[in-house]
Backbone as CSV, one residue per row, in Angstrom:
resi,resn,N_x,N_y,N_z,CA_x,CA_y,CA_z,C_x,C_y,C_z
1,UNK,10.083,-18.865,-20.639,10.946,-17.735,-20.358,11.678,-17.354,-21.643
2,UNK,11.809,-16.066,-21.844,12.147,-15.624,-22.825,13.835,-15.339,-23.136
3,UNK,14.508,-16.133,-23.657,15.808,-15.671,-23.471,16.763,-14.245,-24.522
4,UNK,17.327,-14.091,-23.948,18.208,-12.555,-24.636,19.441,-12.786,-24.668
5,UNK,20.108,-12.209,-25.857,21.299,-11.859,-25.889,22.117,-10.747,-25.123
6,UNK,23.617,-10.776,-24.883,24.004,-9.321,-23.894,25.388,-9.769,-23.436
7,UNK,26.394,-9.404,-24.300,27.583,-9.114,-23.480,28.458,-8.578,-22.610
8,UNK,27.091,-7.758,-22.462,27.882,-6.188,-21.442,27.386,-6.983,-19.670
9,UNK,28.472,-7.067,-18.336,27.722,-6.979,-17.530,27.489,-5.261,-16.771
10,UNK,26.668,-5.086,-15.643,26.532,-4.081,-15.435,25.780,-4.640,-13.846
11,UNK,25.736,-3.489,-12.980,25.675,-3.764,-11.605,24.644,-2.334,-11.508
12,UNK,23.271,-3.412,-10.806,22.415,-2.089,-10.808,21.936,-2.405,-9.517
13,UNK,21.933,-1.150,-8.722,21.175,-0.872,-7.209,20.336,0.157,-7.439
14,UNK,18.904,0.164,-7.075,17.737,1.023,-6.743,17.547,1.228,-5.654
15,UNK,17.238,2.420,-5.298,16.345,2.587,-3.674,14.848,1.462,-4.013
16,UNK,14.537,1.291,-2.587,13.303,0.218,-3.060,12.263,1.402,-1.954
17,UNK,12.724,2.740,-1.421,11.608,3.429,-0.974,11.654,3.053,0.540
18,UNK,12.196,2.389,0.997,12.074,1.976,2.125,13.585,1.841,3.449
19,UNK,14.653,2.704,2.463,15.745,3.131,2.730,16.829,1.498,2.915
20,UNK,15.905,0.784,2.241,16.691,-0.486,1.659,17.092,-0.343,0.046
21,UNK,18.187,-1.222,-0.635,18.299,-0.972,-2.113,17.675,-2.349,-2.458
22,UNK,17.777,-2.527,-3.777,17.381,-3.718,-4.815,18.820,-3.860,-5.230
23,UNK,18.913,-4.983,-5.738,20.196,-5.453,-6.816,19.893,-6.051,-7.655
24,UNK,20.498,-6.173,-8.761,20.507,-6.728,-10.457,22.119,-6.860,-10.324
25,UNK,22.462,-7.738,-11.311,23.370,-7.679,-12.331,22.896,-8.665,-13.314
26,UNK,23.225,-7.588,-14.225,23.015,-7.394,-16.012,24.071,-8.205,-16.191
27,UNK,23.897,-9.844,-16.376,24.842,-10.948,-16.711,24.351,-11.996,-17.322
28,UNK,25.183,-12.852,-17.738,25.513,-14.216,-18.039,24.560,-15.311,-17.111
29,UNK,23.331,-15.470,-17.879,22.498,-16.482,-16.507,21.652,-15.763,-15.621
30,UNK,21.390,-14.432,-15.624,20.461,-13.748,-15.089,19.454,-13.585,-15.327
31,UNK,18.483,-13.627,-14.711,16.805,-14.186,-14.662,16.520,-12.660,-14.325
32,UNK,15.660,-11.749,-15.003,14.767,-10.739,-14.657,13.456,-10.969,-14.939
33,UNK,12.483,-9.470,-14.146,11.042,-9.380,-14.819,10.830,-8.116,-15.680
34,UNK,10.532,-8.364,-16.421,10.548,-7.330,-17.487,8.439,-6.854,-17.617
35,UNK,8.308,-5.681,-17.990,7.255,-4.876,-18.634,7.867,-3.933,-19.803
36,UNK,6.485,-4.729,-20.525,6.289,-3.508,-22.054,5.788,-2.575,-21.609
37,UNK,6.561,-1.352,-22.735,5.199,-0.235,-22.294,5.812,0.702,-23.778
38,UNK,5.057,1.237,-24.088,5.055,2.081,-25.229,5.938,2.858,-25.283
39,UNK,6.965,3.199,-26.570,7.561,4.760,-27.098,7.270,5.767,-26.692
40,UNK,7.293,6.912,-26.188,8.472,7.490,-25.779,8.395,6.985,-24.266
41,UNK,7.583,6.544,-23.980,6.907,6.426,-22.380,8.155,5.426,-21.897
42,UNK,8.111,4.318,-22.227,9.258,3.413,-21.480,10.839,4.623,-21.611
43,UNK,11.039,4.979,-22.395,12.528,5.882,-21.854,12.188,6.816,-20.942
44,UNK,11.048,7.353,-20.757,10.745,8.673,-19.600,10.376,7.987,-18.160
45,UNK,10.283,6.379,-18.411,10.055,5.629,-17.173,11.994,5.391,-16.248
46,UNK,12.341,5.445,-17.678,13.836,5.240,-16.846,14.983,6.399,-16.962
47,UNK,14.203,7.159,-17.677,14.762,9.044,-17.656,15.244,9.646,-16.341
48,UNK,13.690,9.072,-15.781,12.854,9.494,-14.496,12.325,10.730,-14.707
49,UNK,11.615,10.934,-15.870,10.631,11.876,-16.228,9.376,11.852,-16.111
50,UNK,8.905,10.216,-16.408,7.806,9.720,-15.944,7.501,9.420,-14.249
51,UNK,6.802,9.576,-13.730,6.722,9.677,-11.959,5.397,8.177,-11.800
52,UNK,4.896,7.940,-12.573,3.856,6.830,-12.689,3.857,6.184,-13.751
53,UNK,3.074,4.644,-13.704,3.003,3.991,-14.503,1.615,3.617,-14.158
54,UNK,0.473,4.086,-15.366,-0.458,3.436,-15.208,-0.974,2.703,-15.971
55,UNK,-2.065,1.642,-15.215,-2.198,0.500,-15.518,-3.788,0.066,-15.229
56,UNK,-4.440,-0.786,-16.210,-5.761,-1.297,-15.573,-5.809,-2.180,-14.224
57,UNK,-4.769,-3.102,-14.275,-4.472,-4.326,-13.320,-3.336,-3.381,-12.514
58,UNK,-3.310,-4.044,-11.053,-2.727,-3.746,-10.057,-1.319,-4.518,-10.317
59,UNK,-0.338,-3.878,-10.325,1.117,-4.637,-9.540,0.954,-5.685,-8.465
60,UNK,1.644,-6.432,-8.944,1.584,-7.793,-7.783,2.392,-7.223,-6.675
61,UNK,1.776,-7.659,-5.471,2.171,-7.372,-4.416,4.010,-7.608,-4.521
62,UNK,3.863,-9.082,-4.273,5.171,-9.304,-4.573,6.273,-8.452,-4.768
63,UNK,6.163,-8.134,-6.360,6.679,-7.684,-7.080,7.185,-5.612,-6.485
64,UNK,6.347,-5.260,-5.833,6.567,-4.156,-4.805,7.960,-3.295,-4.763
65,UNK,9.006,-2.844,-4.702,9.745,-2.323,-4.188,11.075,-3.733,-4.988
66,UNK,10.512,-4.053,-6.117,11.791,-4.631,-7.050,12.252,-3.956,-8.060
67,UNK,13.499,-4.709,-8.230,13.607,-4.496,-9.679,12.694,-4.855,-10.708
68,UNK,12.132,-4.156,-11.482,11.635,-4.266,-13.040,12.268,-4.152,-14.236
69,UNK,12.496,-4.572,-15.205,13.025,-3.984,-15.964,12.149,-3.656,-17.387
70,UNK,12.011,-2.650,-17.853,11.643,-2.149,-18.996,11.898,-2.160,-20.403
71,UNK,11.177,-2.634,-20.747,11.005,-2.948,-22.612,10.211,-2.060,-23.189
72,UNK,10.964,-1.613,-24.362,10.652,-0.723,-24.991,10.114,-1.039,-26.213
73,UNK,8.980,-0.931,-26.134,7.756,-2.128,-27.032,8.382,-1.324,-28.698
74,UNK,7.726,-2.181,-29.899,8.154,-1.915,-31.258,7.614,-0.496,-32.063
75,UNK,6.255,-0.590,-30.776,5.601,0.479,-31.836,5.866,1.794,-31.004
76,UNK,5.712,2.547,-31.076,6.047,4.402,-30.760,4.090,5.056,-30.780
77,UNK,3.939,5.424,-29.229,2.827,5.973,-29.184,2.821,7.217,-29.469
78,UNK,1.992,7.446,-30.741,2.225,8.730,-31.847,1.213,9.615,-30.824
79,UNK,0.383,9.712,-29.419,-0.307,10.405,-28.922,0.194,11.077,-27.252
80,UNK,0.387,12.079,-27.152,0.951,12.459,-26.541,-0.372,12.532,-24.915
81,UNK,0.177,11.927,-23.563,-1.056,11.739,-22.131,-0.183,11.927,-21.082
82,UNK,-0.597,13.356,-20.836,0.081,13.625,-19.931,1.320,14.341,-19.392
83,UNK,1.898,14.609,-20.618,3.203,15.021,-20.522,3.223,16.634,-21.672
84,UNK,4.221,17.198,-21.380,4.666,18.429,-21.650,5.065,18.236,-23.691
85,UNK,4.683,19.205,-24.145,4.854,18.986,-25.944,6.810,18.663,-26.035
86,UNK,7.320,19.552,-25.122,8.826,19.145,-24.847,9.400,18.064,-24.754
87,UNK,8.920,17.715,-23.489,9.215,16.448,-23.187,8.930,15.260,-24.103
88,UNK,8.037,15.476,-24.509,7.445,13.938,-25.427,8.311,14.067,-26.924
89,UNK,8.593,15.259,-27.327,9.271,15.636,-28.516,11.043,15.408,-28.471
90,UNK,11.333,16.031,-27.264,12.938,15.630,-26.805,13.231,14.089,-26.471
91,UNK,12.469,13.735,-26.053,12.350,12.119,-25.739,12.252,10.978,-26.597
92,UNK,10.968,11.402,-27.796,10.937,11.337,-28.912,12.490,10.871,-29.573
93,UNK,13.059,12.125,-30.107,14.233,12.185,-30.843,15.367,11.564,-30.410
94,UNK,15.207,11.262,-28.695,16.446,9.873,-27.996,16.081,8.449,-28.748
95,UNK,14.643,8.274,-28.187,13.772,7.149,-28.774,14.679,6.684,-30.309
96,UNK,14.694,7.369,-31.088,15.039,7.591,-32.669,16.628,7.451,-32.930
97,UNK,17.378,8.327,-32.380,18.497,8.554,-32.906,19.067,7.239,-31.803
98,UNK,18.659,6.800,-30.718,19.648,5.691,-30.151,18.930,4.158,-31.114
99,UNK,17.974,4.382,-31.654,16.870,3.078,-32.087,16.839,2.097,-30.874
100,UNK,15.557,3.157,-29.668,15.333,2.830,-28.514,13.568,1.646,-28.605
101,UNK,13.855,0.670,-29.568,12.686,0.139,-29.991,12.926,-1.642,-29.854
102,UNK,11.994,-2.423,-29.431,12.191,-3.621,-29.218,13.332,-4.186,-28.573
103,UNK,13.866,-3.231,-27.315,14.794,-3.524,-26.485,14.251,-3.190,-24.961
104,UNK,15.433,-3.900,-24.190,15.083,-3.322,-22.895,15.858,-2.439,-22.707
105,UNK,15.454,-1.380,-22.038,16.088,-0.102,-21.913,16.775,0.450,-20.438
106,UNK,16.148,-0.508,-19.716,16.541,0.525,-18.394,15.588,-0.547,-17.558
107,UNK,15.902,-0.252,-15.748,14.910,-0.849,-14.726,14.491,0.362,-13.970
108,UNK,12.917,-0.245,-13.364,12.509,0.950,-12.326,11.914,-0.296,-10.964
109,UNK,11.727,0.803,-9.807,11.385,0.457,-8.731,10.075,1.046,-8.155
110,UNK,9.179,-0.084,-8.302,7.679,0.616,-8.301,7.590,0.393,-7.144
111,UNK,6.703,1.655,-6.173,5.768,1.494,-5.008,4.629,0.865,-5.144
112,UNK,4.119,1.071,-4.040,2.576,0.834,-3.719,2.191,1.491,-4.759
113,UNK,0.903,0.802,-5.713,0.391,1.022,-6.890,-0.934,1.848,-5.866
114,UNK,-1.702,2.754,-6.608,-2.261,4.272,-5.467,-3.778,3.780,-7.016
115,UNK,-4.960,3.525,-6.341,-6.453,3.438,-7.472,-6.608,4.554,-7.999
116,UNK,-7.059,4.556,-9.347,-8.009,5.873,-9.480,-9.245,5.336,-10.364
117,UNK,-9.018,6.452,-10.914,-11.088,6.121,-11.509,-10.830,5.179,-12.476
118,UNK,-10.104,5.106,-13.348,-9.599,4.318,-14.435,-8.681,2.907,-14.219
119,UNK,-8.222,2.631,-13.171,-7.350,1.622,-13.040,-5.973,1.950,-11.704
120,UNK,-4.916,1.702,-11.885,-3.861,2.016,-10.668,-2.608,2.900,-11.148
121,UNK,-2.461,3.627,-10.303,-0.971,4.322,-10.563,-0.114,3.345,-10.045
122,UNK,1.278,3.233,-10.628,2.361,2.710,-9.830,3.390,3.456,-10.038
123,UNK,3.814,4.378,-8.395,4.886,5.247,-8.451,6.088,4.728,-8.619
124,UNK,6.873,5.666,-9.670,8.249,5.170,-9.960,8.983,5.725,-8.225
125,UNK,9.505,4.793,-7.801,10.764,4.891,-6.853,12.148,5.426,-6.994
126,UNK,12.096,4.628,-7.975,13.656,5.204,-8.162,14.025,4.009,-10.095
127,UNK,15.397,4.189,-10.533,14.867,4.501,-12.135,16.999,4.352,-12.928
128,UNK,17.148,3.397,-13.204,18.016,3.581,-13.989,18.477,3.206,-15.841
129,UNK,18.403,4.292,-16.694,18.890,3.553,-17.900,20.075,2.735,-18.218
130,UNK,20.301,1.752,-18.609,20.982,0.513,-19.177,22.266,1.693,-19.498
131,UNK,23.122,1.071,-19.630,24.484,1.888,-20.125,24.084,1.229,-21.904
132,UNK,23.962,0.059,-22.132,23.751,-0.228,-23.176,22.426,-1.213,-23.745
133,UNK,21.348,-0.627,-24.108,20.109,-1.575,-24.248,20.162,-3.054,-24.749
134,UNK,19.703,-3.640,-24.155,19.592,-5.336,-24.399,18.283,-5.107,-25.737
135,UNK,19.039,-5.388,-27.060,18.548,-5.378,-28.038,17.748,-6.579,-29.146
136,UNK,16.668,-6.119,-29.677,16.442,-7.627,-30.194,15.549,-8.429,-29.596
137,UNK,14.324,-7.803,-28.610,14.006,-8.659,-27.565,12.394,-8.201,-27.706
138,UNK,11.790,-9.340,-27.710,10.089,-9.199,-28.113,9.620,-8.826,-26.618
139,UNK,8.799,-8.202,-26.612,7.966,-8.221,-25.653,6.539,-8.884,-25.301
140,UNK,5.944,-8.757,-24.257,5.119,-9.720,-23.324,3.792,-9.066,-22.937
141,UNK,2.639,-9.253,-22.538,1.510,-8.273,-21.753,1.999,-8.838,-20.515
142,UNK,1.951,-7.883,-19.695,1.843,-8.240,-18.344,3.453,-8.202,-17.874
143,UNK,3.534,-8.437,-16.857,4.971,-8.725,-16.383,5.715,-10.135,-16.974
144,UNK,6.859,-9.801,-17.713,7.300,-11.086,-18.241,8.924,-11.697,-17.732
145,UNK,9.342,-12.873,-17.494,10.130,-13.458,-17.086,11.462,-13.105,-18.614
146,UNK,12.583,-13.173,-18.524,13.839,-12.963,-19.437,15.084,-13.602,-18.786
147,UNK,15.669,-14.298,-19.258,17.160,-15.080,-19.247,18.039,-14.618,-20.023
148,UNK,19.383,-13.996,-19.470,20.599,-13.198,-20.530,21.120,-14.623,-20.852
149,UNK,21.939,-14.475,-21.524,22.853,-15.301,-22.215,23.634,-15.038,-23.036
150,UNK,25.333,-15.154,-23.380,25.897,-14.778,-24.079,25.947,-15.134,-25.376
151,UNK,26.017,-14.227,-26.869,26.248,-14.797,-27.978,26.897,-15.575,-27.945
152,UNK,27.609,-16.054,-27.569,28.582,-17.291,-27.560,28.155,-18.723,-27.137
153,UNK,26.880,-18.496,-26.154,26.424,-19.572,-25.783,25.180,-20.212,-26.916
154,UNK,25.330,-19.569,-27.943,24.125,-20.268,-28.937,23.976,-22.237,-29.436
């Protein structure tokens, strides 16, 4: 398990789609699951600009109608799939001017992941950005496990 730094706490509820919520708190000793996903794409996942997340492999059942939380991988996908020249350009320039890179940024609440010809959609549910990104933090393939911890506890 990968541990992180983070002094800020923060209290996060999602719809989970099913007119139940999810809970987080962004603390001291808190265990999340985190996914990478590429520049500008991980901030438009927790914008809520992005409406899907696709993927070759299916979402674990499990994992369904949770919290996720999102990492905002190092590198910046210089190719624009799917999205509006606007959007990817305005999004872009958040990406940049906050230095929205090798942090976690925000959590989303995926549905039922839906097949297509290429692999699975997984609809965003519902979608909040971090008041302040958990910075400093490598990312994982696949869904990855993370432990906060305070600078203080080094």
């Amino acid at each position: 398990m990968l541990e992180v730094q983070y002094n800020k706490m923060q209290v996060i509820a999602l719809d989970k789609g099913d007119g139940t919520q999810a809970f987080s708190i962004v603390e001291d000793g808190m265990v999340g699951s985190a996914l990478t996903v590429k520049q500008p794409y991980a901030s438009m996942l927790v914008y809520g600009s992005k409406k899907f997340e696709y993927r070759s492999w299916k979402l674990p059942e499990d994992m369904t109608g949770e919290i996720i939380y999102i990492h905002a991988g190092a590198m910046v996908l210089k190719e624009k799939v799917n999205v509006s020249d606007e959007l990817y350009e305005s999004t872009l320039e958040d990406v940049e001017r906050e230095n929205l890179q090798g942090c976690i940024v925000g959590c989303v609440v995926f549905g039922k992941p839906e097949k297509t010809a290429t692999g699975y959609a997984w609809p965003v549910i519902d979608f909040i950005k971090l008041e302040e990104p958990i910075r400093n933090v490598k990312g994982h393939l696949g869904i990855w496990k993370f432990k906060v911890r305070k600078e203080s506890d080094k």
